[in-house]
C-alpha positions in Angstrom: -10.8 1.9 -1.1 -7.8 0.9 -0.4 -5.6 -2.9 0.8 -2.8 -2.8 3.2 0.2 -5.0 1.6 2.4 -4.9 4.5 1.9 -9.1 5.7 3.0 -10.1 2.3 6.0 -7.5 1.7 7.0 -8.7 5.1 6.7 -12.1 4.6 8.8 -12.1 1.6 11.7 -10.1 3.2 11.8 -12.8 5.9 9.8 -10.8 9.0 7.3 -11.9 10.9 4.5 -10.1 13.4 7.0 -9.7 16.7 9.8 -9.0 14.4 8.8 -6.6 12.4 7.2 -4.4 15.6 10.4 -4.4 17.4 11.9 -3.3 14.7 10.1 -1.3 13.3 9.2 0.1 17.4 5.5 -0.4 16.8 3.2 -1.7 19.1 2.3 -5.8 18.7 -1.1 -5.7 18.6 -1.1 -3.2 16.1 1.3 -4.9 13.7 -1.0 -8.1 14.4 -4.0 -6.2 13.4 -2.5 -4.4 10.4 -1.1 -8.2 9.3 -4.8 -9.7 9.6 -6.8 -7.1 8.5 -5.5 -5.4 5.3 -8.0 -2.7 5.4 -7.5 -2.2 9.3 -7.2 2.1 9.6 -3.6 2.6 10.2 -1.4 6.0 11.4 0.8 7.5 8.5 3.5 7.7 11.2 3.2 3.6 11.6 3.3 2.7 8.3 6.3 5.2 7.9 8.0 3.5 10.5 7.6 -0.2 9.4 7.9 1.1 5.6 11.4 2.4 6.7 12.2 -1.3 8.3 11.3 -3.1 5.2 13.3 -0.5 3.1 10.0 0.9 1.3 8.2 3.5 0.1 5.0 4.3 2.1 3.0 4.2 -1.1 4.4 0.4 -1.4 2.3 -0.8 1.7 -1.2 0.5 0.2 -2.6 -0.9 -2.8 -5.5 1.0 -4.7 -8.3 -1.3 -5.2 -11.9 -0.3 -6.6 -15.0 -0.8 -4.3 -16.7 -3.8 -5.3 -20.9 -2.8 -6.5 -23.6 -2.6 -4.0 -25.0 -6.2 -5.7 -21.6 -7.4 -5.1 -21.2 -7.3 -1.5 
């Protein structure tokens, strides 16, 4: 499984939802939904194109993280 880290890299380079889709020429409402859902299914092509704004690595917006047990959930 895998978390999205896009709000928080964002965040701490100063952008914010509208900002960082003009910029990154990515529609708003999918920016909004990749910035409130860190699991939300997301193009290679989009996260190329705001990893490139934020002056990433693709791999830097996706963060391994192990699926929690069946009891768990």
């Amino acid at each position: 499984m895998y978390r999205l880290r896009v709000k928080e890299i964002a965040q701490a380079q100063g952008y914010n939802i509208s900002t960082l889709s003009r910029r990154a020429d990515v529609p708003l409402i999918t920016v909004r939904r990749i910035w409130n859902n860190p699991r939300y299914r997301v193009r290679l092509d989009t996260l190329e194109r705001i990893a490139e704004v934020l002056n990433v690595g693709v791999s830097d917006l996706i963060e391994d993280v192990p699926e929690k047990p069946e009891q768990e959930k």
